[in-house]
N, C-alpha and C positions, 0 to 999 in steps of 0.2 A: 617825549617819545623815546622808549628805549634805542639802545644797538640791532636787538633783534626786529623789533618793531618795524625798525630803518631798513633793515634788509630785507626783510621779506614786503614789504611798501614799493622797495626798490625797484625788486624780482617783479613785482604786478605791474610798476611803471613801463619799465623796460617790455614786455610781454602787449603790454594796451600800447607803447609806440608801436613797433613792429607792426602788431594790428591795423592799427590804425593807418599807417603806410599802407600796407597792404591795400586795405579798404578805398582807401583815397587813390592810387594808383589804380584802382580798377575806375573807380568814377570818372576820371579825367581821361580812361580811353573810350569809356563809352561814348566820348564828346565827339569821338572822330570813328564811327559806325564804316568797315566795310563794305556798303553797300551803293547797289546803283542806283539810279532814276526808275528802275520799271518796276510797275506795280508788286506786291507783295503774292496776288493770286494768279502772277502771271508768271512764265517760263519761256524765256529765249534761247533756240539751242543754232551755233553754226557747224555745218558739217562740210565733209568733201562731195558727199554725191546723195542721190536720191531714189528710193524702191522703184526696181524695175516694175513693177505692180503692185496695184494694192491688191490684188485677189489674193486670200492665203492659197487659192487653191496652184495659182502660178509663181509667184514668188519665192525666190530661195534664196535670198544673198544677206550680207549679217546687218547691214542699213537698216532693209525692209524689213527683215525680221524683230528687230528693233521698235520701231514706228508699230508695225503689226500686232505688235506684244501687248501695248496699252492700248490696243481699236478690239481687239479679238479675244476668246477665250477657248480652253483647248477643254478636255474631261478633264486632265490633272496639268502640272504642272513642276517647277523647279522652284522650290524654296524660297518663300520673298524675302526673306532676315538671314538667309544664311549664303554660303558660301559651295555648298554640300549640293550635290549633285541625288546624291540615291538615300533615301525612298523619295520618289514623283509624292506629291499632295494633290487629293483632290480638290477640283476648281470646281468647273460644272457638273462632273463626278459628287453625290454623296460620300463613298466611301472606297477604300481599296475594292478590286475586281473579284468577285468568288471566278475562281478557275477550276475547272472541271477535273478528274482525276487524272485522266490522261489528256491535261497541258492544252487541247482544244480550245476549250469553249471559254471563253472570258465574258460572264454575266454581269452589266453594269448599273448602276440603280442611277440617277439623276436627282440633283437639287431641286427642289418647288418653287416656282416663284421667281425663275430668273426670263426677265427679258429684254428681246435684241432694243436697239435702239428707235426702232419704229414700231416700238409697243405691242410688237409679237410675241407669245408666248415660245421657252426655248423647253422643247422636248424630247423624247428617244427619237421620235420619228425624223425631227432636226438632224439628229447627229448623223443618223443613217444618211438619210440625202445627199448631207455633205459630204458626206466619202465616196457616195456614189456619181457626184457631180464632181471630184477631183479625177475619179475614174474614165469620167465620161471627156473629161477636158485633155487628160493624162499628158500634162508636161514633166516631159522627160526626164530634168532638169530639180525637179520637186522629188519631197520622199514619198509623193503618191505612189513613186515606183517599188520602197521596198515596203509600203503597206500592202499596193498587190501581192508583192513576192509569195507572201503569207497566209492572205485571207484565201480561204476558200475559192478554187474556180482562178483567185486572182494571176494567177500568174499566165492563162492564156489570153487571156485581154492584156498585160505586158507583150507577150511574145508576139501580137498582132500591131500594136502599136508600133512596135522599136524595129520589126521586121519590115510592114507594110505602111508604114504611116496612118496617123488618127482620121486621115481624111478617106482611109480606103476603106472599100466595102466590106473586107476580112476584117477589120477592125470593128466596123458598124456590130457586123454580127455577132463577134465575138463579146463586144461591148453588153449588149441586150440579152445575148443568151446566158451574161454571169449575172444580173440583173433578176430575170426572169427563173431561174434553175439554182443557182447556186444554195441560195438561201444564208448567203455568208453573214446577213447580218440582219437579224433579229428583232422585234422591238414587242414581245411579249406582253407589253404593261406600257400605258403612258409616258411613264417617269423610267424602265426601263431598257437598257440595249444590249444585243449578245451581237458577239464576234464570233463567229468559228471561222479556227486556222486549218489548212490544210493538212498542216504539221506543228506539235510542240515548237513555239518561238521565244524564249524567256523574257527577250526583253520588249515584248510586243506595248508593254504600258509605257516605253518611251517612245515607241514611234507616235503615239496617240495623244503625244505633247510636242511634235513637233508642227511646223505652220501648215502641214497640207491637211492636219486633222483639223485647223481650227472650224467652229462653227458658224456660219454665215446665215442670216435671216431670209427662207426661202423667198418666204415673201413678196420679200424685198426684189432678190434678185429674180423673180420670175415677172413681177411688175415691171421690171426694167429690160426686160427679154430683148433681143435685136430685131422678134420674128414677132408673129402672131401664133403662128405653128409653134413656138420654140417657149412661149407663157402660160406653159403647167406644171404641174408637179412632175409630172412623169417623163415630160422634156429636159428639165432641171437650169429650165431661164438659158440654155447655151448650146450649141451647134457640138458635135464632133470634134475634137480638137482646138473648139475656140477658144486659145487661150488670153485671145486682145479682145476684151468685151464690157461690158459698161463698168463691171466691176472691178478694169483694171485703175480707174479713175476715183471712182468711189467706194464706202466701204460701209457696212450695217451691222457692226457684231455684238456683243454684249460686256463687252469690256468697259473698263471705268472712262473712255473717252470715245468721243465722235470725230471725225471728218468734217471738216463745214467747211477747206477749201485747199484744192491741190491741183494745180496744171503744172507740169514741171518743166513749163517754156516762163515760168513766175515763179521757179526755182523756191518757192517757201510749201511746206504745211503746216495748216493752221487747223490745231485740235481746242475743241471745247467739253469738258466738263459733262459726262452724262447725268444729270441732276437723279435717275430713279435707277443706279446702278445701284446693283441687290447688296452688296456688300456694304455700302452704307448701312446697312440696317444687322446684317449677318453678322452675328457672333462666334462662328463656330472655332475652337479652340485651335485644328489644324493650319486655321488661314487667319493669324493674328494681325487683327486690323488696328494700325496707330490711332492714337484719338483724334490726330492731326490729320487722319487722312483725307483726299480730298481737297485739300487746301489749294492746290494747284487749279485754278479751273481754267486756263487759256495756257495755250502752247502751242509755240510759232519755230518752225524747225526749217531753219535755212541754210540754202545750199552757199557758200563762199568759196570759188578755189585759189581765192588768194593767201596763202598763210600768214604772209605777215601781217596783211589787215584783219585775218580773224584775232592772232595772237593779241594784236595791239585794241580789237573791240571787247578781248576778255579784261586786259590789263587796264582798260577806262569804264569797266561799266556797261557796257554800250549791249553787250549781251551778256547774259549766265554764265552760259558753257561754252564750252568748242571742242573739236576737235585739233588737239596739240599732238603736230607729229612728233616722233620719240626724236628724232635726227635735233631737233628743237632743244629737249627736254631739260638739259643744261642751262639753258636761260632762264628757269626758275626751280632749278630742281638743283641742290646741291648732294650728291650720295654720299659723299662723305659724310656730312655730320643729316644724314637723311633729312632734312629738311627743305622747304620753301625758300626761294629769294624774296620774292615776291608774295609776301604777306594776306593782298587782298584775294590771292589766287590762291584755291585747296588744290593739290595733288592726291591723289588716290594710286596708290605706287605697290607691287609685289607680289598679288592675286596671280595666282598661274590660272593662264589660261590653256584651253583644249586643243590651240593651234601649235601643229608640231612640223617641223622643217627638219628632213633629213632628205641624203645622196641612197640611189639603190645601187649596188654592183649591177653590171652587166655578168650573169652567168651562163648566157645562150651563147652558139659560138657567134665569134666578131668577124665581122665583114671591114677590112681596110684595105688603103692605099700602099706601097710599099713597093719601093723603087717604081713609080708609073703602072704600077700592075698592081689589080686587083686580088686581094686573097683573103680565103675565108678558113678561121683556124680557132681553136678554142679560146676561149674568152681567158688571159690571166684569172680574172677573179672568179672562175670558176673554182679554183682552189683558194678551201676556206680558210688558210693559215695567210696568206697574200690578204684577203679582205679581212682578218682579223690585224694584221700589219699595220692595213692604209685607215684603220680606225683607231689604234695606238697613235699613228704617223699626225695625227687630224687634231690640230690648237683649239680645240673647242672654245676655250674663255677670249680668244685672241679673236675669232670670227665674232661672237656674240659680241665685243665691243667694236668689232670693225662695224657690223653690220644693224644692229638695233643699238647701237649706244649703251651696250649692256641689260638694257631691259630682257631678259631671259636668262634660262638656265641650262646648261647640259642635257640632249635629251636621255633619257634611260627606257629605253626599248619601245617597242609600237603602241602600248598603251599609255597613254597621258600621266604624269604625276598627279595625282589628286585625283584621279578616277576610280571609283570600285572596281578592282579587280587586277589594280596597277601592282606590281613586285619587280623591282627593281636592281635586290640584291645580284642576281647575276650578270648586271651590266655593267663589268669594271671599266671599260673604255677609258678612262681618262689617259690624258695625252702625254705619251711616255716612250721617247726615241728607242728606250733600252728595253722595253717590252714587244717595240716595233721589228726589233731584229730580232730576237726572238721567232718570234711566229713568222719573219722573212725567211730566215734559216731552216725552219721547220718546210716550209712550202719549197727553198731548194733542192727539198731532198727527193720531192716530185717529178720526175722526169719529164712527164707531160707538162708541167707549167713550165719546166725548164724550157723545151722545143718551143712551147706558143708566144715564150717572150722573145725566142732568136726569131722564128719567123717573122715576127713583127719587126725585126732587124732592130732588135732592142731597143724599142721607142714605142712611149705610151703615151698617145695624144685626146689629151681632154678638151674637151670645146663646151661655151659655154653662148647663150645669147647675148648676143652685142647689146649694149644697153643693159643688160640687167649687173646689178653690182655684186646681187645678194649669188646669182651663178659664177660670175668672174671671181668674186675672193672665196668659192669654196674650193675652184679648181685651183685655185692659184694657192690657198693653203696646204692642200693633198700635195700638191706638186714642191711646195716647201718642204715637208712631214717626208714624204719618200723619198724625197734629194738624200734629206740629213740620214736614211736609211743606209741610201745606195752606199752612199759614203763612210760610213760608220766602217770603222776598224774592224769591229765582229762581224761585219757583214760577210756571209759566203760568197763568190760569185762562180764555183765552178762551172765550168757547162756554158756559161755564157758567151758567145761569140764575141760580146763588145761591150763599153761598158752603156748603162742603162740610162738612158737618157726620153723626160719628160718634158710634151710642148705644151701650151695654153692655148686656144685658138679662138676669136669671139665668131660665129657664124651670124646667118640672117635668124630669125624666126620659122619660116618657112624651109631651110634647109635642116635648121635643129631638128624639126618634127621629120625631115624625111630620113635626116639622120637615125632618129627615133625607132623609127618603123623598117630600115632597113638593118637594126643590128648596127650600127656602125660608133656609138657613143659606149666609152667601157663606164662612163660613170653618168647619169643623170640624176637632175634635182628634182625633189617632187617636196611639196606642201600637202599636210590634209588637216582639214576641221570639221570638226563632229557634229552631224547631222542630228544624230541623239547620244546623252550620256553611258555608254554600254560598250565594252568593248569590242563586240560585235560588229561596231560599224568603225572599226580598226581594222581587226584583225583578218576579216575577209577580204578588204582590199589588197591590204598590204603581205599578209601571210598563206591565204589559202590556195593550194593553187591554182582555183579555178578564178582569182580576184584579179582586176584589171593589172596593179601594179605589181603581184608578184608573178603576173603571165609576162608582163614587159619585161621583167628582167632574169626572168628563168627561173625563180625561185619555185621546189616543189620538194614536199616532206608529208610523206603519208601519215607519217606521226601525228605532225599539226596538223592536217586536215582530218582526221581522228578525234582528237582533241577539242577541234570546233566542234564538230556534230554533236558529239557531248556534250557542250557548252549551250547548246544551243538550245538543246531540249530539254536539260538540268534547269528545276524551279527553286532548286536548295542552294540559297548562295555560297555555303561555306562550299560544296561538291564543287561548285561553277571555279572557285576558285583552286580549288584543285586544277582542274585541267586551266585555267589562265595559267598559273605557277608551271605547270609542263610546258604550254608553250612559251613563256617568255624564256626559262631556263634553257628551252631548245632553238629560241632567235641569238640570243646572247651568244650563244656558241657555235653557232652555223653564219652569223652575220652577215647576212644579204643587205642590211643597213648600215648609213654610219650615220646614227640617231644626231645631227647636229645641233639642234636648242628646241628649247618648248619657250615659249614668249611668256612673259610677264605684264601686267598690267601698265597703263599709265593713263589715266583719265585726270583731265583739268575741268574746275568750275570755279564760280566766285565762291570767295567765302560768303557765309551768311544763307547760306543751303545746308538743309540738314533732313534727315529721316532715311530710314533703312533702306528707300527705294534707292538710295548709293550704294546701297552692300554687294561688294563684289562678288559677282558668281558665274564664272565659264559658261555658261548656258543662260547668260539672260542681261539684258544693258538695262539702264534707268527706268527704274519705274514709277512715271510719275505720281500715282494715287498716293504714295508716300512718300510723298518730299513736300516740304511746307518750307517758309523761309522765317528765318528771325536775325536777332539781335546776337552780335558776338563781342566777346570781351577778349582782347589780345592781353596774356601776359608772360611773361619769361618765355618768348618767344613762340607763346602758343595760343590757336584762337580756340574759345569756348564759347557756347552757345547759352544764351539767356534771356527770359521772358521779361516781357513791359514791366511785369510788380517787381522782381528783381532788380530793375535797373529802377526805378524810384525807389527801395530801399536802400541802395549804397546810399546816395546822399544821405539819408534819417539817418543810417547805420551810423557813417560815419561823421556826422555831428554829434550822435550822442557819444560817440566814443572819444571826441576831441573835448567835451564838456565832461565827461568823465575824467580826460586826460588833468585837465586846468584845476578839479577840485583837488584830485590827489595829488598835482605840483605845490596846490598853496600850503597842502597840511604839510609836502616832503623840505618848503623851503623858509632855510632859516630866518628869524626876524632881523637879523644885520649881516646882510653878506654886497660883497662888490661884487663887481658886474662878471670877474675874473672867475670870481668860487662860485657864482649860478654856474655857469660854463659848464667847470668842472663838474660839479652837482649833473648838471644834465648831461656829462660823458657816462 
């Protein structure tokens, strides 16, 4: 054998060891498989609580909605593969909505061939029902309310309910007479249904995916009636206001799982497999169905509120999944190098979510204490140089790890990051003592805020509920942030009687809210999460001024209520975003909020789970029909997923490649060497 011969013989040796490690490294971890005891077609999940109902038509909280998602189906829906929120796909919908010229009438065709789980046929007439029996139930609490808002007629059956109660006679009537008159909702054709709105609504095809649209088997529920009187079609199986009724126990819809058992004094539900769900069978290319779907047919979803025995029944096997709170999440979660401690356990980490936590200024005037005597005087943060200050003044990254362990991000104005329609750019806020004096100085030159901080005998008292942590360290940061203000060498304080001094106070519950309501809080906390993906159901609460949170704190700008109305009835996304872009650039700078974090994901399961129904998406939790479980291969610190023929080809692989190895050592080794120069030979 030549020199070159030898070297490039070498080059191949050297290339098939590596391999072959490789190869054999894989074999020898498949010997110790991540997985539990429980069946392959089964799914165990533990949680902290359990659906206040199973009615879609009553239910609103994100548990139930949850659970609901894989028993129920809506017309369209939120992307099963993806992350993405806008465009909805249609579910029991055929295809996107033909909308009439003038934004009305929303004409919708249905799928063939789908049915509820008690082998009813699901139709237009279906759909209609159900919205008319969410109507007829009308909890409060549901988005049956802002599907009224909109439909035809619908908003005086609202104003009878919420005025008079569902149980009152003005209700009865007003109920029947939108029923009977309205005409709001259509069904033209078997397979087709029309909406008409009272008024252009743009984003009427995401109310139409949330849980108060989903479809329920009349059938079903009218076989199950309370009454005899109450078991027709035209009764809709439910009294007036009934919103505690068989269906809060049980559930009939068309989704890829059933109900076979849930009392929540036995704390478990237990779903099975709908064996003739349509999409089995459905190809259609909008709703791309895994070849694996399915795979899941039993799912046992239990309530535990002890954490540490759930964490320790995810870390043995004992269950799937859980629910790991984030306060936890260091025990298997290292950020630094992003990775798992705890190998046999997946994290799912960094998904923004739609939940967003911000403070509102008080800009009504304030009602306090001061010297024993009550007085009522303009609110400080009526002036918007002071509440562009107290949001420079404000640790953002410092609360976000005080308070979730980091899991979140800064928030950037009343619409969500990741939401169509979300622009950001004008929310510089980040947290910046020298930008805080600034706009402090700016606001001294105001006379009036100057008088409303001496009246207050130069004391700005934040209160916060006793018990809550997430209210105590925001007050307690703000009151950090404007210390370092007060104090600040560039600080102006002309005018001021004394110097400026901030308390912390924790109240009851019941005094907070009276607080609330009488003026007396300059800064309160509020949470919100998104009914439907749109920012619509932002920016009215929070911005308009006719919306609950920006009447509590005084906020009101004819611009941005201009701006909605346009938004609202604009079908041209780029247009809609036009006016979103004026009103954020007009929050940004009017700052009635001090945006403090939008949350971030963090979901735990075993490894050895796989399929897109894990794909993170704001508007939607696990969905079983796509998740199947398999075989995972841990290497260089990562697990991978692989099927039964693959794991009995590593072994073949890598025999043949170690008997490949042995031929090419005899040809590469000399006929006389010691034991010393093989060695070398094989360095």
């Amino acid at each position: 054998m030549t020199q070159v011969q030898f070297g490039l013989r070498r080059k191949q040796l050297v290339a098939l060891v590596i391999l072959t490690l490789f190869v054999s490294s894989l074999a020898v971890l498949y010997l110790f498989p991540s997985r539990s005891g429980i069946p392959d077609d089964t799914l165990i999940w533990e949680v902290i609580g359990y659906p206040d109902s199973m009615d879609p038509a009553v239910d609103n909280e994100q548990f139930g909605d949850w659970v609901l998602s894989n028993i129920y189906e809506n017309l369209y829906t939120y992307p099963f593969n993806s992350s993405a929120t806008y465009p909805l796909v249609p579910l029991v919908a055929a295809e996107q909505p033909v909308i009439s010229a003038d934004g009305k009438n929303y004409t919708i065709e249905l799928r063939q061939g789908i049915t509820f789980h008690d082998g009813t046929p699901l139709n237009a007439s279906c759909v209609k029902w159900n919205i008319e029996r969410a109507m007829k139930i009308f909890a409060e609490w549901s988005t049956i309310v802002a599907i009224a808002d909109v439909l035809k007629g619908g908003a005086q059956v609202k104003e009878a309910a919420l005025a008079n109660g569902t149980m009152s006679s003005v209700f009865r009537a007003a109920f029947d007479d939108w029923v009977a008159n309205s005409s709001a909702i259509e069904t033209p054709d078997v397979y087709i249904v029309r909406f008409v709105l009272e008024s252009p609504f743009s984003p009427f095809i995401a109310l139409l995916a949330t849980r108060a649209a989903s479809v329920v088997s009349p059938s079903y529920v009218i076989a199950h009636a309370s009454s005899v009187e109450l078991a027709t079609w035209q009764a809709y199986g439910v009294d007036y206001g009934e919103s505690n009724n068989y269906m809060t126990n049980h559930t009939c819809g068309s989704g890829p799982y059933r109900l076979v058992n849930w009392l929540p004094s036995q704390y478990t539900i237990e779903l099975n497999l709908f064996e003739n769900y349509w999409r089995n069978t459905d190809l259609s290319p909008e709703l791309p169905r895994p070849s694996n779907a399915g795979s899941i047919t039993k799912v046992y979803i239990r309530t535990n509120v002890d954490t540490a025995q759930r964490e320790l029944n995810l870390k043995t096997g004992v269950v799937d999944g859980v629910y790991w709170p984030i306060s936890d999440a260091y025990d298997i979660w290292s950020p630094n190098e992003t990775v798992n401690i705890n190998w046999h356990i997946h994290m799912s980490t960094g998904g923004l979510q739609y939940d967003t936590v911000f403070l509102g200024f008080n800009m009504r005037n304030l009602t306090a204490v001061v010297d024993s005597t009550t007085v009522t005087t303009e609110s400080p943060f009526a002036n918007k140089n002071f509440r562009r200050a107290a949001s420079f003044a404000f640790d953002y990254q410092k609360f976000i790890e005080l308070e979730i362990n980091g899991f979140g991000t800064p928030g950037r104005g009343p619409i969500p990051i990741g939401m169509t329609g979300h622009n950001g750019s004008s929310f510089a806020f980040d947290y910046s003592i020298t930008a805080a004096v600034v706009e402090w100085n700016l606001a001294m030159l105001d006379s009036e805020f100057v008088s409303s901080l001496n009246s207050l005998d130069n004391t700005l008292a934040f209160y916060y509920i006793m018990g809550s942590t997430l209210r105590n360290a925001s007050a307690g940061l703000l009151k950090e942030g404007l210390d370092d203000v007060f104090r600040h060498p560039g600080a102006n304080h002309t005018g001021l009687n004394d110097d400026m001094i901030i308390t912390v106070e924790g109240i009851s519950f019941s005094d907070y809210l009276d607080y609330l309501a009488e003026s007396r809080l300059l800064v309160s906390n509020y949470g919100w999460i998104a009914e439907y993906a749109d920012p619509i159901n932002y920016l009215y609460p929070l911005c308009h001024s006719d919306g609950i949170l920006a009447q509590r704190i005084g906020y009101n700008n004819t611009d941005v209520d201009l701006w909605y109305e346009l938004a609202i009835s604009e079908s041209d996304p780029l247009q809609r975003q036009v006016y979103f872009n004026h009103i954020q650039d007009t929050i940004a700078d009017d700052a009635p909020y001090l945006w403090a974090y939008q949350g971030t994901e963090f979901r735990t399961w075993r490894e050895g789970l796989f399929g897109d129904g894990f794909i993170f998406n704001p508007m939607r939790d696990i969905y079983f029909y796509h998740i199947f479980k398999g075989r995972i291969v841990r290497f260089m610190g990562h697990n991978y997923s692989a099927s039964l023929i693959e794991i009995m080809l590593i072994p073949l692989l890598s025999y043949l490649l170690r008997a490949h190895f042995v031929t090419y050592s005899a040809e590469l080794r000399p006929a006389k060497t010691t034991i010393w120069q093989q060695e070398r030979i094989w360095v």
